[in-house]
C-alpha positions as CSV (number, residue, x, y, z in Angstrom):
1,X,104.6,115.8,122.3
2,X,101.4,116.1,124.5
3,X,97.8,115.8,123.4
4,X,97.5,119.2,123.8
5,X,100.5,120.3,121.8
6,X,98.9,118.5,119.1
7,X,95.8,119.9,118.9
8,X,97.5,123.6,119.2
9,X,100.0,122.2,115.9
10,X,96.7,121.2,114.2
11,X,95.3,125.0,114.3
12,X,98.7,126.1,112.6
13,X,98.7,126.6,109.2
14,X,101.1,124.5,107.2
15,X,102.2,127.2,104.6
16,X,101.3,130.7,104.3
17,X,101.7,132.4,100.9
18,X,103.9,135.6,100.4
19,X,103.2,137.7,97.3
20,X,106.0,138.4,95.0
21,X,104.9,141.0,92.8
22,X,104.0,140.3,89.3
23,X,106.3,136.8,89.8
24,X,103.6,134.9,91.7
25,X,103.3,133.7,95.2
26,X,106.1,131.9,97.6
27,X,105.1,129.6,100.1
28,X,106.6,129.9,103.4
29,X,106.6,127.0,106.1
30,X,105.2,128.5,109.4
31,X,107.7,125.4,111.3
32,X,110.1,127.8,112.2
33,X,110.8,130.6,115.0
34,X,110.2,134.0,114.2
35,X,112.0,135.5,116.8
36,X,115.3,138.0,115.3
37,X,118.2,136.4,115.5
38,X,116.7,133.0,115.6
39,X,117.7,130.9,112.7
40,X,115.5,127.6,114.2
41,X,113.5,126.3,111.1
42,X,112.7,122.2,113.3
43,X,109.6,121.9,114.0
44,X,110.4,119.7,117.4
45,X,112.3,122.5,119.0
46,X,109.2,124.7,119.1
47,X,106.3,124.3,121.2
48,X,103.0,125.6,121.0
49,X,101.7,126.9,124.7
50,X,98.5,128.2,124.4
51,X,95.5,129.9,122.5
52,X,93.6,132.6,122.7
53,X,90.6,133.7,120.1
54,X,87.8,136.0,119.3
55,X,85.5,137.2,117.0
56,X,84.8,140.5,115.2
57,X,82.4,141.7,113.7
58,X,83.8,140.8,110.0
59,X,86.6,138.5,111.3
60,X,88.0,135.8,113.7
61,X,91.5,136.9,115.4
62,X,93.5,133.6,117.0
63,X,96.6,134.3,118.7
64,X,99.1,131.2,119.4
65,X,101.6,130.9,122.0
66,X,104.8,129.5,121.2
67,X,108.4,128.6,122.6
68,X,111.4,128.2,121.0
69,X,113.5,126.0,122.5
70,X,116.7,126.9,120.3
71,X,116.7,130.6,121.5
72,X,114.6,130.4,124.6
73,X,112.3,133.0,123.2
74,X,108.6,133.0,123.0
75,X,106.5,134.5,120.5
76,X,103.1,134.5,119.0
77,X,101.2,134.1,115.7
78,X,98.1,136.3,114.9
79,X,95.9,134.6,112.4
80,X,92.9,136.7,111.1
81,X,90.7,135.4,109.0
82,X,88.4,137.6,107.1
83,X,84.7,136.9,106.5
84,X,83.4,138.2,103.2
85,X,86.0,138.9,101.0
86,X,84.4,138.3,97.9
87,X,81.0,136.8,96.5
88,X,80.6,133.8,94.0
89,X,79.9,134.5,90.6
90,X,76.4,132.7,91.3
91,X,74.5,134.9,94.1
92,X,72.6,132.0,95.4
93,X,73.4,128.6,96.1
94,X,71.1,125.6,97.1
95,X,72.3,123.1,99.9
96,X,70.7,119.7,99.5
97,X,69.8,119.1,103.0
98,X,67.8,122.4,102.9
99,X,65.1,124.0,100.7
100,X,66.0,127.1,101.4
101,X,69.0,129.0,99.1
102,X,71.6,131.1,101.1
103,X,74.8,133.2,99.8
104,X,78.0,131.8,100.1
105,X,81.4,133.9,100.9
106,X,84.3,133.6,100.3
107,X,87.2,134.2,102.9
108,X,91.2,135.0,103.0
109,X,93.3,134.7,106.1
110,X,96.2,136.9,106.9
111,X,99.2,135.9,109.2
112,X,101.8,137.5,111.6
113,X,104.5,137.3,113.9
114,X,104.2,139.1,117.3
115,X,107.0,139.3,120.3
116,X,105.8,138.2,123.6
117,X,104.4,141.2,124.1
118,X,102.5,141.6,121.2
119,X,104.6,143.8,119.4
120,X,104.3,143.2,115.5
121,X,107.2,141.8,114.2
122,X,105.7,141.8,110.6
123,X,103.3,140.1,108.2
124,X,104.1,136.6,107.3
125,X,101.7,135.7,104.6
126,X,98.1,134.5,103.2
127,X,96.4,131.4,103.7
């Protein structure tokens, strides 16, 4: 695996978390193709290609490439993470290094599948 596959595996979330109603959360391994009719769940037979992120105004959206060498499809996750979802309990917080107090937020991320395209092929989880 190249350098550069690495670094593109390292901004992939491990997990993502499904709700299951009032029965809790599942975790779900994201080491697996997404594609429909793909059953591939090894890690080595996909390959991450590329990324592509930007910013909004009350979220970061990071798109990753990927190839599944199992079906030959490619496919994408959409990560969003959201800035702000909730406030501490304590409305200000004092850093150390600074005399000054600022807020801290909290933040959730949401994940999903897209074709090559970019056409949703659903939501996969939180992280």
């Amino acid at each position: 695996m190249s350098e550069e596959n690495k670094k593109l595996w390292m901004e992939i979330p491990a997990y993502v978390f499904v709700a299951l109603a009032r029965r809790g959360m599942e975790k779900i391994s994201l080491d697996q193709c997404f594609l429909p009719g793909c059953d591939n769940q090894d890690k080595n037979k996909l390959k991450p290609l590329k990324k592509e992120e930007y910013d909004e105004e009350d979220r970061h959206v990071k798109f990753i490439h990927m190839k599944c060498d199992e079906c030959g499809g490619k496919f994408q996750f959409k990560f969003e993470t959201i800035k702000k979802v909730a406030k501490p309990t304590k409305k200000k917080i004092k850093k150390p290094s600074e005399d000054k107090e600022e807020e801290e937020a909290l933040s959730m991320g949401l994940a999903y599948a897209l074709d090559e395209e970019g056409n949703n092929l659903g939501h996969i989880g939180y992280f």
